[in-house]
N, C-alpha and C positions, 0 to 999 in steps of 0.2 A: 498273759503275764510275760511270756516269753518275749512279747512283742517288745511291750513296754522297758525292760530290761536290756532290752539288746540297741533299741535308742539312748538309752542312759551312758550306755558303753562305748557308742557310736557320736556323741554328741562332743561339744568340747568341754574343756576342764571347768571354764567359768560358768557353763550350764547347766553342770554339774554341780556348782556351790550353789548356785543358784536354786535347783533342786531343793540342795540340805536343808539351805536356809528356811524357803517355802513350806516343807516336811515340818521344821523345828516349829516354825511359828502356829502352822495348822495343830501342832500338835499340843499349843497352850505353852509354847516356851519364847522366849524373846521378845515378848510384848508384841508389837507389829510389826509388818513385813518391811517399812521406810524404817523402822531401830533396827532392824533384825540385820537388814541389807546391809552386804558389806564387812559383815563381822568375820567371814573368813580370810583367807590369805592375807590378814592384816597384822597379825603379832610378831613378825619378821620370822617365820615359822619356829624355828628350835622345836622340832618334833610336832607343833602345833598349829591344824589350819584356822583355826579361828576360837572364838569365844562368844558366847552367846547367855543371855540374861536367864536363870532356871525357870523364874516367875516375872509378870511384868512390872513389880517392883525393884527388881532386880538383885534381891536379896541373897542370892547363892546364881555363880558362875556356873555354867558350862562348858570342857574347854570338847572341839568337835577337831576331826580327823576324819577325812573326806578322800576315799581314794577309790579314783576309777582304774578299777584294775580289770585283766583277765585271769591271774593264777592266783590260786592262792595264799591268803595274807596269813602270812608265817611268824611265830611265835616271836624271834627277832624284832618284827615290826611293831609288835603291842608292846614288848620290854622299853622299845623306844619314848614311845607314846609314855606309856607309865612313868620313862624318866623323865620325861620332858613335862610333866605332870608335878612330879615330886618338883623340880624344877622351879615351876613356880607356886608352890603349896597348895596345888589344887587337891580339891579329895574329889570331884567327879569330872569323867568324859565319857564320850559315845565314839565310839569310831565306825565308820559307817563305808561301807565298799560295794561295788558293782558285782563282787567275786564273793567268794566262799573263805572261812576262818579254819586253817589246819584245827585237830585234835588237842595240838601242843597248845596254839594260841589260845582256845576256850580254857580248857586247862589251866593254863596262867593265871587268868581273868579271876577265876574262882579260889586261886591261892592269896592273892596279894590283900591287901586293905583298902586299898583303891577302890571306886566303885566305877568300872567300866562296864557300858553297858555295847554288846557288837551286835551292830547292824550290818546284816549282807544282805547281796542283792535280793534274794526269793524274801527276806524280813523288808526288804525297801519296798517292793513294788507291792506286797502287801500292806505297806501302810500308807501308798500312796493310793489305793484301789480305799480303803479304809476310808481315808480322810480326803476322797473326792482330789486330789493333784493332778494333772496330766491325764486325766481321764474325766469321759460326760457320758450321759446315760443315753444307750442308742436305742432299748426299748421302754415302755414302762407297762407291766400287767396289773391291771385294776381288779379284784376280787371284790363282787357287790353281793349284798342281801337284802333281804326283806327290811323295809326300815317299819319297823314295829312299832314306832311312834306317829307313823303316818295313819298308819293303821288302826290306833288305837279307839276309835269313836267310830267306826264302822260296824261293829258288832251291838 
């Protein structure tokens, strides 16, 4: 995991949305990945990388915040987010980072009305091991038994 993480960090920014986008759609949001594509760094930011469809009707927004960081993401930086939120009358977003969420910034999160949900790195590379991303199976173990139906007209 450490591995896969320290590519994410290592990679460049648009590979990095590129990432998100991938995550969002694997994970049943944005419809598919040619809609999904592109929805970041497209809302001329104001605190926001992108916007992505909740369902693929597109009945409830998402707005996403994408940051490859190394230190971390301090309570400042989700006030922002949440304004930038209020801003355009969103009532949900994900912020998603390569790093760690201070004590202050979860904190926040669980004061406000907003529904932000934070993703860090060790929650990213977990859901990309989850939903198959950036990763392929290098062994497979097969556990066999008795097939009891093969069996059954032998006695």
């Amino acid at each position: 995991m450490d591995e896969l993480l320290e590519r994410l960090r290592t990679g460049t920014p648009s590979f990095f949305e590129k990432v998100v986008v991938d995550l969002m759609v694997a994970m049943g949001y944005g419809g598919d990945v040619e809609e999904a594509t592109g929805v970041l760094g497209r809302t001329g930011d104001g605190g926001v990388d992108g916007v992505i469809k909740e369902d693929v009707l597109g009945l409830d927004m998402i707005y996403v915040q994408a940051k490859r960081w190394a230190n971390s993401v301090m309570r400042p930086e989700i006030q922002k987010f949440a304004g930038s939120l209020e801003g355009m009358r969103a009532k949900k977003g994900v912020f998603i980072t390569t790093s760690t969420f201070s004590n202050g910034a979860r904190e926040y999160v669980d004061m406000i009305e907003k529904k932000i949900v934070l993703i860090d790195g060790e929650q990213l590379v977990d859901y990309m091991f989850r939903y198959g991303l950036g990763v392929s199976p290098s062994e497979t173990f097969v556990v066999k038994r008795v097939d009891e139906d093969y069996f059954a007209g032998s006695e």
